[in-house]
Biopython code that builds the backbone (N, CA, C, O; Angstrom):
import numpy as np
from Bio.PDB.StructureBuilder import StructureBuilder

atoms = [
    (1, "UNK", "N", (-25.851, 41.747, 14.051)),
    (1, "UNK", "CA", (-24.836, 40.730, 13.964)),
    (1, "UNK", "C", (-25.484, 39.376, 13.679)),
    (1, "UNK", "O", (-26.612, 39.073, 14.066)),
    (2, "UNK", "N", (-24.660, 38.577, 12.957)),
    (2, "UNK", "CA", (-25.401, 37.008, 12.960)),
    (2, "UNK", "C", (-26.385, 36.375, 13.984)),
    (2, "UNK", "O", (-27.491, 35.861, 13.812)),
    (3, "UNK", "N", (-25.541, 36.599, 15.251)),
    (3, "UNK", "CA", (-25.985, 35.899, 16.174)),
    (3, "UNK", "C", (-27.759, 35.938, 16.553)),
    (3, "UNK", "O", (-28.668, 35.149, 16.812)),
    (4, "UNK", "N", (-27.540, 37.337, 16.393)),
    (4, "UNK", "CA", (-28.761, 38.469, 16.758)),
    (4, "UNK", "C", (-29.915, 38.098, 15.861)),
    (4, "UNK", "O", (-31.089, 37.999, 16.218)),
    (5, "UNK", "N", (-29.369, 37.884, 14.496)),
    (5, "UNK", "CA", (-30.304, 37.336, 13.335)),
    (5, "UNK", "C", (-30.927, 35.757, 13.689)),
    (5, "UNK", "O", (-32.120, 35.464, 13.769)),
    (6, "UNK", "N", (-29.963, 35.007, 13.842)),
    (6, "UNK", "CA", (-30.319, 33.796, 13.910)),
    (6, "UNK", "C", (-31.117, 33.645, 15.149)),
    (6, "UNK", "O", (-32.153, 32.997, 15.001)),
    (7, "UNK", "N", (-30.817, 34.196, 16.593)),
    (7, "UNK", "CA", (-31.606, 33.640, 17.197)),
    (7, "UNK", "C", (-33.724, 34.528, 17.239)),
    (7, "UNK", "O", (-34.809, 34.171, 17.697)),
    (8, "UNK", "N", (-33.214, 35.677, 16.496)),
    (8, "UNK", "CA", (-34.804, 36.028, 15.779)),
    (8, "UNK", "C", (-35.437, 35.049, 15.329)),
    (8, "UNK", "O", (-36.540, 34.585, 15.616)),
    (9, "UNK", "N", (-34.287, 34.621, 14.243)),
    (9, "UNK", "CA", (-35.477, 33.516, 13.151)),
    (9, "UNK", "C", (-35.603, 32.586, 13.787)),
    (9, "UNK", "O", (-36.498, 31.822, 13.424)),
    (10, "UNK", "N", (-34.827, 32.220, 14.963)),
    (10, "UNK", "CA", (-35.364, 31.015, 15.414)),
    (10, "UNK", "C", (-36.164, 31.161, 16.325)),
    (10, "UNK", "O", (-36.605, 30.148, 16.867)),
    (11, "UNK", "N", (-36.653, 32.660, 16.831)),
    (11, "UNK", "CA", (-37.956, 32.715, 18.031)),
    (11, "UNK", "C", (-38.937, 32.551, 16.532)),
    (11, "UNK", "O", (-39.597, 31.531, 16.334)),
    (12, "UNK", "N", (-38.912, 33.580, 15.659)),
    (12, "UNK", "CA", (-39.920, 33.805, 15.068)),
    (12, "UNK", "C", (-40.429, 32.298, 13.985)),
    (12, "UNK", "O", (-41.573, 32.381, 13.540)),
    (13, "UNK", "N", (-39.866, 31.405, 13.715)),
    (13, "UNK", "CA", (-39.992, 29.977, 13.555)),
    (13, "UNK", "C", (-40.651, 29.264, 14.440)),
    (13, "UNK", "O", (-41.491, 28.394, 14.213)),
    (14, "UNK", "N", (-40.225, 29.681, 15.555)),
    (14, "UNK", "CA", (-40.829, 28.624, 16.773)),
    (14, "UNK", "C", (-42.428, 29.636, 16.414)),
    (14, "UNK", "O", (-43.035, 29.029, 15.531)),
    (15, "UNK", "N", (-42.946, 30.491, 16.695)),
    (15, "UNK", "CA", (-43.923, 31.444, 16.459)),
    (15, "UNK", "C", (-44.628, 30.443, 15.764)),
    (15, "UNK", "O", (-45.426, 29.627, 16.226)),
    (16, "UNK", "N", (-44.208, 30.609, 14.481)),
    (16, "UNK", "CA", (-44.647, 30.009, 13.045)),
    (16, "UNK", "C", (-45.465, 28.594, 13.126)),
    (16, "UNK", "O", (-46.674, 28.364, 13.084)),
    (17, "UNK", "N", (-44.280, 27.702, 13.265)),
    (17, "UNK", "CA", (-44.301, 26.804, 13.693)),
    (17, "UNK", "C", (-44.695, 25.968, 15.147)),
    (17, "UNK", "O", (-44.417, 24.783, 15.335)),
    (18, "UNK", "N", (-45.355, 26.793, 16.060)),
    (18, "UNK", "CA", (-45.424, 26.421, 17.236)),
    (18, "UNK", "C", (-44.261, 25.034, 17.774)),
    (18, "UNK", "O", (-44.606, 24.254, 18.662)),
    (19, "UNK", "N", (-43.407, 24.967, 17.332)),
    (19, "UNK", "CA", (-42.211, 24.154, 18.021)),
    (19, "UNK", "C", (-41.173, 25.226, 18.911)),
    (19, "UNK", "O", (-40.837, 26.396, 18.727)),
    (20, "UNK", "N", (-40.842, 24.173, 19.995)),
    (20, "UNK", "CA", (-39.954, 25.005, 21.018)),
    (20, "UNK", "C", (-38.586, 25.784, 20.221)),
    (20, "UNK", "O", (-37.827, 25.344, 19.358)),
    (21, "UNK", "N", (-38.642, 27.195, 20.947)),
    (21, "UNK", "CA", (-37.186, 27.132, 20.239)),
    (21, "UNK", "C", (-36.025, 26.755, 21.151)),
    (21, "UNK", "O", (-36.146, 26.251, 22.268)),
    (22, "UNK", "N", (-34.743, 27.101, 20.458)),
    (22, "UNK", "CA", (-34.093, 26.933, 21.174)),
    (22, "UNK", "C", (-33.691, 27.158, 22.235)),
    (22, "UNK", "O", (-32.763, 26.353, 22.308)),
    (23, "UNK", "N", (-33.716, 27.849, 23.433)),
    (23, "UNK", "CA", (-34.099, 28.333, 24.397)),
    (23, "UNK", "C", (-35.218, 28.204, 25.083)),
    (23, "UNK", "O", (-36.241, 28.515, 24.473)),
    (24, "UNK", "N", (-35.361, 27.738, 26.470)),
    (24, "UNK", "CA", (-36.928, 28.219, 27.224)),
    (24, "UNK", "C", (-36.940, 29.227, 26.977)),
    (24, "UNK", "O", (-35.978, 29.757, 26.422)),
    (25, "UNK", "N", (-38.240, 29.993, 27.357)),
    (25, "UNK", "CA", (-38.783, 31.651, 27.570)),
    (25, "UNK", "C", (-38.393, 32.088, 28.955)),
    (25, "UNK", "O", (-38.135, 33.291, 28.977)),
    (26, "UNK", "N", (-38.287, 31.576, 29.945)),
    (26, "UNK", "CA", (-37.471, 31.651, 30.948)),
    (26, "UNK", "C", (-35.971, 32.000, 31.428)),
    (26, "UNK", "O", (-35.472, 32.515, 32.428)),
    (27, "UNK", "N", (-35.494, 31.449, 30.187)),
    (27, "UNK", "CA", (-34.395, 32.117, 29.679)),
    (27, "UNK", "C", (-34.201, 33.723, 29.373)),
    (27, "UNK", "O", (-33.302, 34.418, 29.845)),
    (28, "UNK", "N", (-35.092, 34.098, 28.607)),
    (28, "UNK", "CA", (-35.571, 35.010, 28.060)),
    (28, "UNK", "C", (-35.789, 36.229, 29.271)),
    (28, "UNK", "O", (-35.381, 37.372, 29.478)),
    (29, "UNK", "N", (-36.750, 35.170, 29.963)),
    (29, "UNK", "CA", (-37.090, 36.474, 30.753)),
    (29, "UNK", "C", (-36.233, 37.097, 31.874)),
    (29, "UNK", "O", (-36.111, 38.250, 32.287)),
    (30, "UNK", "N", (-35.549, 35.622, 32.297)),
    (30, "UNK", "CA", (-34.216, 36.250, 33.163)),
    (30, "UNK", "C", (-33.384, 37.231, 32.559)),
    (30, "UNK", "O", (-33.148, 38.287, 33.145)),
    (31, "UNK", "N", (-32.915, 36.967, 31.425)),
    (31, "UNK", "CA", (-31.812, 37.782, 30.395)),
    (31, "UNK", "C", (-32.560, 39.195, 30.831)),
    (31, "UNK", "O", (-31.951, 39.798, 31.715)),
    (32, "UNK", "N", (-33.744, 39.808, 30.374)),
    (32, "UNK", "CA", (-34.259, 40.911, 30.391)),
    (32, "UNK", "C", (-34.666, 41.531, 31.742)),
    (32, "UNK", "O", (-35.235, 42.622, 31.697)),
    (33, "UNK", "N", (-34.452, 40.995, 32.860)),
    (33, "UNK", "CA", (-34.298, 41.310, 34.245)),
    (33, "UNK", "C", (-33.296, 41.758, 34.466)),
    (33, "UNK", "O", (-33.348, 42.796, 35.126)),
    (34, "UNK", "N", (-31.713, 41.190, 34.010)),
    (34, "UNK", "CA", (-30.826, 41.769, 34.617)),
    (34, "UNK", "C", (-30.641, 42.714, 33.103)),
    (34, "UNK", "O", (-29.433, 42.599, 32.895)),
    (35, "UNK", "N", (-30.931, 43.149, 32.527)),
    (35, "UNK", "CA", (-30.742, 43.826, 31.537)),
    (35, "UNK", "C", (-31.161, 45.311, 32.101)),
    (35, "UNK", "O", (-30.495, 46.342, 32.207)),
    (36, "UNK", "N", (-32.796, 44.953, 32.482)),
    (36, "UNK", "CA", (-32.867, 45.991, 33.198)),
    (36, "UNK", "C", (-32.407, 46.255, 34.696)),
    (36, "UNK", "O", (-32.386, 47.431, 35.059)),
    (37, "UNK", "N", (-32.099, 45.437, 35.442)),
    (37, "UNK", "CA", (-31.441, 45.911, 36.440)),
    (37, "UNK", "C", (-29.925, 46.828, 36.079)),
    (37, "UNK", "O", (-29.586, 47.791, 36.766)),
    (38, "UNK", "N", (-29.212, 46.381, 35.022)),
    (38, "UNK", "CA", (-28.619, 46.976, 34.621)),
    (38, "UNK", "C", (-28.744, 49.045, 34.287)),
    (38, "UNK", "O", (-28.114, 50.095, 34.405)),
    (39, "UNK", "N", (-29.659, 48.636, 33.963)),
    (39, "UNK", "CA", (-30.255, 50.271, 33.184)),
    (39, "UNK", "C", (-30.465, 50.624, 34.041)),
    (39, "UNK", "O", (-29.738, 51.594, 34.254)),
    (40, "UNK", "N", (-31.564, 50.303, 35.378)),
    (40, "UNK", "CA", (-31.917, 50.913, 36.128)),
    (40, "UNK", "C", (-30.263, 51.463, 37.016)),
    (40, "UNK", "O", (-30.133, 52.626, 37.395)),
    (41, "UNK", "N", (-29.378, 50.619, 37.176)),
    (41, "UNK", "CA", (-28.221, 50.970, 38.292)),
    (41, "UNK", "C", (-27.348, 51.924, 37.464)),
    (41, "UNK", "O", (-26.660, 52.676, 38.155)),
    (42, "UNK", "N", (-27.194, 52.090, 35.789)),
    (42, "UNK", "CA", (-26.039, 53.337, 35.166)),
    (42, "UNK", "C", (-27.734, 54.592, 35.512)),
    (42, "UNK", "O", (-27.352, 55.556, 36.176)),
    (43, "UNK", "N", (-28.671, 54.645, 35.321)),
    (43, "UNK", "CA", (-29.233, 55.607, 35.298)),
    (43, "UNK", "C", (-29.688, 56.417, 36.628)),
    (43, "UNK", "O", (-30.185, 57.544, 36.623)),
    (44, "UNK", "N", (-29.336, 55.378, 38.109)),
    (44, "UNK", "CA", (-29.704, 56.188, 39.036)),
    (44, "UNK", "C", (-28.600, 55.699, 39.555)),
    (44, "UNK", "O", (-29.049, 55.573, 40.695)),
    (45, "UNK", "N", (-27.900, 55.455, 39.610)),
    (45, "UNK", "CA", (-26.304, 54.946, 40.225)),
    (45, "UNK", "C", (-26.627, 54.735, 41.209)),
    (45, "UNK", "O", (-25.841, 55.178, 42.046)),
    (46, "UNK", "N", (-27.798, 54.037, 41.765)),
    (46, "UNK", "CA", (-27.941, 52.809, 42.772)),
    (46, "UNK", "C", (-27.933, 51.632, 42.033)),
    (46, "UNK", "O", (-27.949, 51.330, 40.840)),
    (47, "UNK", "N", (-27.888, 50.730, 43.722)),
    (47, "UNK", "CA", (-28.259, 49.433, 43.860)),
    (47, "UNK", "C", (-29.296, 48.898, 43.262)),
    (47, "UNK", "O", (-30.337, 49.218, 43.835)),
    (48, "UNK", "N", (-29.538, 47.848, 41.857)),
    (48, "UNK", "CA", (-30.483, 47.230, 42.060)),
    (48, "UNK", "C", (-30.794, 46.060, 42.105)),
    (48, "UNK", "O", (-30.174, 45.259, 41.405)),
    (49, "UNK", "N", (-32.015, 45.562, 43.077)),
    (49, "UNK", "CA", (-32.280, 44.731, 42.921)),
    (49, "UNK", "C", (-33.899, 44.098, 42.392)),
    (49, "UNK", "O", (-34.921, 44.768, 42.250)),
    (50, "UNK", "N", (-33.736, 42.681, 42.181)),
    (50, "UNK", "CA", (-34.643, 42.119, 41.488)),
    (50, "UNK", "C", (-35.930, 41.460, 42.728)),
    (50, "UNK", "O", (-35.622, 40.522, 43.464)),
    (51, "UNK", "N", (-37.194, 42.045, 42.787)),
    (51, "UNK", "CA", (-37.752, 41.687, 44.198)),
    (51, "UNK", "C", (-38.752, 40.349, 43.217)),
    (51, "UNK", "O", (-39.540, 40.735, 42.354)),
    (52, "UNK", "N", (-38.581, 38.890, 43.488)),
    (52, "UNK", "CA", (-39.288, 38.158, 42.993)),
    (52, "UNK", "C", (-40.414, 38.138, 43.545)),
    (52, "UNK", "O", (-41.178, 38.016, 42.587)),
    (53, "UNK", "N", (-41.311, 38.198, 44.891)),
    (53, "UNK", "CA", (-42.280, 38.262, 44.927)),
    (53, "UNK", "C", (-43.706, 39.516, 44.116)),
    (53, "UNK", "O", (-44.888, 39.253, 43.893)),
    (54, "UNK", "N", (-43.030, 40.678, 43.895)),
    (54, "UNK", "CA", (-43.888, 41.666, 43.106)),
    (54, "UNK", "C", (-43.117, 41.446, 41.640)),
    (54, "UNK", "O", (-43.805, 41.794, 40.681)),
    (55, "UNK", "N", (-41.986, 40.998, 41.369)),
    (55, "UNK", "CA", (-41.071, 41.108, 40.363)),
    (55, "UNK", "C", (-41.161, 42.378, 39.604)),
    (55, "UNK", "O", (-41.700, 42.680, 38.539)),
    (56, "UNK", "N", (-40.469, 43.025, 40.480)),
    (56, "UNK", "CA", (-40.281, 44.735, 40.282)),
    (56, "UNK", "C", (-38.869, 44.657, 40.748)),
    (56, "UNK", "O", (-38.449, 44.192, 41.808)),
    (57, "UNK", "N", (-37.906, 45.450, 39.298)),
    (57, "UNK", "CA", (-36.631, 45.849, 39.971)),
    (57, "UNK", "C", (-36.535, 47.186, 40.577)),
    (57, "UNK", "O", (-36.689, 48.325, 40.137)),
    (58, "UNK", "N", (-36.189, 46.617, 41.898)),
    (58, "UNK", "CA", (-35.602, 48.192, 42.790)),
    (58, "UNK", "C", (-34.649, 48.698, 42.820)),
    (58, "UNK", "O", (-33.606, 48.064, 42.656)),
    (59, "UNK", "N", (-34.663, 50.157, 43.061)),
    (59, "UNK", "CA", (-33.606, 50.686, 43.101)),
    (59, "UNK", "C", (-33.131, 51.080, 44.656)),
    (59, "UNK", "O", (-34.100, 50.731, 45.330)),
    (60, "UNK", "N", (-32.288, 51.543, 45.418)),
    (60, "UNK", "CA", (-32.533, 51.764, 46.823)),
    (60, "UNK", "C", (-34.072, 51.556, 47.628)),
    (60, "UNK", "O", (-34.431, 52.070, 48.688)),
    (61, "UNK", "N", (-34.520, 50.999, 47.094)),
    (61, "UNK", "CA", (-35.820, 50.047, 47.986)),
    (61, "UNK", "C", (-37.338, 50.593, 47.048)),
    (61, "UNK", "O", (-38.528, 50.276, 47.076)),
    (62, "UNK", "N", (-36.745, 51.277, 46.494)),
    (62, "UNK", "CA", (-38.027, 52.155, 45.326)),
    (62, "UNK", "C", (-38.358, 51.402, 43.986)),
    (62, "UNK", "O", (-37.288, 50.960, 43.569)),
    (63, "UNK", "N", (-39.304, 51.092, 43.200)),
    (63, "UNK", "CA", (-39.650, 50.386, 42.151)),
    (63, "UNK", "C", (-38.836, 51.403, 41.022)),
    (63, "UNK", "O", (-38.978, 52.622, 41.124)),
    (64, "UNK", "N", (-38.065, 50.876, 40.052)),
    (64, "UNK", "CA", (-37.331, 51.881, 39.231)),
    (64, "UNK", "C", (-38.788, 51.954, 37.916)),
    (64, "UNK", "O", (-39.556, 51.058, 37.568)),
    (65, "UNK", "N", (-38.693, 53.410, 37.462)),
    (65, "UNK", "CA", (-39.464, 53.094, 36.423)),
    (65, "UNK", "C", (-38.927, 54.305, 35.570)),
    (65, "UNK", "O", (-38.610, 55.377, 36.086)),
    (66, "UNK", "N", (-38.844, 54.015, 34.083)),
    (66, "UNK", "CA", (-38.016, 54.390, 32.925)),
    (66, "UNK", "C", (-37.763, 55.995, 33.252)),
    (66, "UNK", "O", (-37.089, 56.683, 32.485)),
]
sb = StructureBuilder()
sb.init_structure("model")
sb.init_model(0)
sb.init_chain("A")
sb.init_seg("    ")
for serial, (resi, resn, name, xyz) in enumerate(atoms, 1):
    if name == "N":
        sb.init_residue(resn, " ", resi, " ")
    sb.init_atom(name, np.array(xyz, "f"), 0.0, 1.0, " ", f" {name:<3s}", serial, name[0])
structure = sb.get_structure()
């Protein structure tokens, strides 16, 4: 989709160009935390959560892994 395109070219610009993109990377990395917390909770139909000190998402108290 557009959206999807544009905000590529604009990581891969910032790349290029070493200028910020639009977004922190922080941004980024939150988005892909609950993304996978997501995956992890349809694939074991637990709870998960996000443990910031190891920053490992758990699942019922277990590290989920693919």
């Amino acid at each position: 989709d557009n959206m999807t395109s544009a905000h590529m070219l604009n990581w891969m610009e910032s790349v290029r160009t070493r200028k910020a993109p639009h977004a922190p990377i922080e941004v980024g990395y939150n988005h892909s935390i609950a993304n996978i917390m997501v995956t992890a909770s349809l694939r074991t139909g637990g709870k998960a959560e996000f443990c910031e000190k190891t920053q490992n998402v758990l699942v019922d108290g277990k590290i989920f892994k693919y």
